[in-house]
C-alpha positions, 0 to 999 in steps of 0.5 A, a space after each residue: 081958223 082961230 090961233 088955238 084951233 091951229 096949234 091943237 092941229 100942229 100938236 096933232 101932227 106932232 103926236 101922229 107924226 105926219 100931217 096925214 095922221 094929224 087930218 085922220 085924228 082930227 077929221 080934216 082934210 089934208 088941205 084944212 092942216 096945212 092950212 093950220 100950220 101954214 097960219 101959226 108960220 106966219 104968225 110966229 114969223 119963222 119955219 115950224 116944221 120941215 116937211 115932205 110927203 112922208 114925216 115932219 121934223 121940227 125946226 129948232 123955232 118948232 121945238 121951242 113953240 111945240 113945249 109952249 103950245 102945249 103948255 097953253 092947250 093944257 092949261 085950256 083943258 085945265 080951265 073947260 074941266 074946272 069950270 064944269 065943277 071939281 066933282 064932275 066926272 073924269 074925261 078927256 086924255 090922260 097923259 103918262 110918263 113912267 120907266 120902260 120896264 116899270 111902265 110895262 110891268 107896273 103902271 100899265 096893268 093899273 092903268 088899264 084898269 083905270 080906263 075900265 073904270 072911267 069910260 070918259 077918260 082915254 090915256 097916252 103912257 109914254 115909256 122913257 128911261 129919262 125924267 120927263 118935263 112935265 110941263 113942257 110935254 104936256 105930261 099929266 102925271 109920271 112915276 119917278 124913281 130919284 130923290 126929287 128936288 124942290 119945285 112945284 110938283 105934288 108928289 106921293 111916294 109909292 114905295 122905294 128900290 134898291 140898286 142892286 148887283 146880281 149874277 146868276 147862281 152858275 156864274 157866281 160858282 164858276 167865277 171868283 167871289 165876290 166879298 166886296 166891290 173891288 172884287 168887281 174887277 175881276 168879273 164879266 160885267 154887263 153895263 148899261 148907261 144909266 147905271 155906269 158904262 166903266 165904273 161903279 160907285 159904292 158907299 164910303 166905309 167907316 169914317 171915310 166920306 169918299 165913295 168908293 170906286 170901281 172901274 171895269 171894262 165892260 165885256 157887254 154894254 146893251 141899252 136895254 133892262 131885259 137884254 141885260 136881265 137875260 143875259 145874267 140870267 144866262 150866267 153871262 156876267 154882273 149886272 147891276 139894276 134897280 130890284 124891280 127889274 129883277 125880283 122876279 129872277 131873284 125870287 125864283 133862284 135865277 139871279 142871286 144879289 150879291 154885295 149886300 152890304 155895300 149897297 146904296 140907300 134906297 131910292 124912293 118911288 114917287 107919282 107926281 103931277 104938276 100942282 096945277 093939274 091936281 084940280 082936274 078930275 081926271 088926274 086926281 082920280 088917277 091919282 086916287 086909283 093908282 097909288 094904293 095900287 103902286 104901293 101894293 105892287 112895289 112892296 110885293 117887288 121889294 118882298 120878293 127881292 129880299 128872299 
């Protein structure tokens, strides 16, 4: 057994989460996939996994060689795909990253219908509310909402949200207004991680090129959008998100945005990929299908929060 062949067995076990799910999508034997691992531990000289009869923890070594590995089966597909010549038909796995909620809501119907379209190609969509490295995980293409720093990615912006506070028409009647941040103090607010668990920030005014502040004790904090979303809905408190996640509710009168005029510039959208993997067939057909798509689906969202 080849070096490369062991590490398509010890990316396998990985992904399934077991040697025994690693031997089914593989078709090899229990024996033949601690083999494989047994070898790329010898050759590396050091413990790749911890393992018992039921799972398999990386070591710390493991973790390191997993990003590298692959890296390296990445970069092999790359040059098979090539090689067959650019204008060949899209196949093989394609790998995707996007927001939990926008990944649900948005690229996931695009995606779908994508493999409808390519029968050659299947699809990983991992749902992560972090940016990815796309190198090291092995990810194809993702979906980004952030300004983005220089490097070698391609990338295409699809679009842009807001980062908007929203309240529920009953809650807002009920409860003091709200004319400018540091009114915020004085309500419920509903935190979470990403968007500030004790303090929000706002433009400076006027002259100033100091943001503005404010700091709360939370009565809620939960780690998930639509946990956060219900619970406004629910005239719960304040919550703060992007306008994806809550256009719908804002479009049919259930949330109301408030403090308009004290919001952020707009994020931009972006789909990006590694400059490298632009060439294979199956991720510029993506890229070629979704964009269109993704912008038609983030301008109707950005309609639909305005209203």
């Amino acid at each position: 057994m080849d070096r490369i062949d062991a590490m398509k067995v010890f990316v396998a076990a990985l992904d399934e989460g077991s040697l025994a799910g690693a031997g089914r999508r593989l078709g090899r034997s229990p024996a033949a996939v601690s083999r494989a691992l047994a070898l790329l531990e010898a050759n590396v000289g050091v413990r790749l996994l911890h393992r018992t009869t039921r799972s398999i923890r990386l070591s710390e070594a493991g973790e390191r060689y997993a990003a590298v590995c692959r890296r390296i089966l990445t970069d092999l597909e790359e040059a098979d795909m090539l090689a067959a010549g650019e204008r060949s038909a899209p196949r093989g796995t394609l790998t995707i990253t996007a927001p939990v909620v926008g990944g649900e809501e948005i690229m996931r119907p695009i995606l779908d219908a994508f493999l409808d379209a390519h029968p050659a190609v299947s699809a990983k969509l991992y749902l992560l509310d972090r940016p990815a490295n796309l190198i090291d995980e092995g990810i194809d293409v993702a979906l980004r909402i952030a300004h983005l720093p220089d490097s070698s990615m391609v990338a295409v912006r699809v679009g842009e949200v807001r980062r908007v506070v929203v309240a529920a028409p009953r809650y807002l009647a009920s409860h003091p207004p709200i004319e400018q941040p540091a009114d915020l103090a004085k309500h419920r607010i509903i935190a979470m991680t990403h968007f500030g668990l004790d303090s929000w920030s706002f433009p400076p005014v006027g002259a100033s090129a100091v943001p503005r502040t404010v700091s709360f004790t939370p009565r809620f904090v939960v780690n998930s959008v639509r946990a956060a979303v219900a619970s406004a809905v629910e005239g719960h408190g304040v919550v703060r998100l992007f306008t994806y996640h809550v256009a719908e509710k804002v479009c049919d009168g259930q949330l109301e945005i408030v403090l308009k005029d004290a919001e952020h510039a707009p994020l931009p959208v972006h789909l990006i990929a590694p400059e490298g993997r632009l060439s294979t067939p199956k991720v510029r057909a993506f890229i070629d299908f979704a964009v269109p798509r993704l912008r038609t689906a983030f301008a109707r969202l950005k309609a639909d929060a305005e209203r």
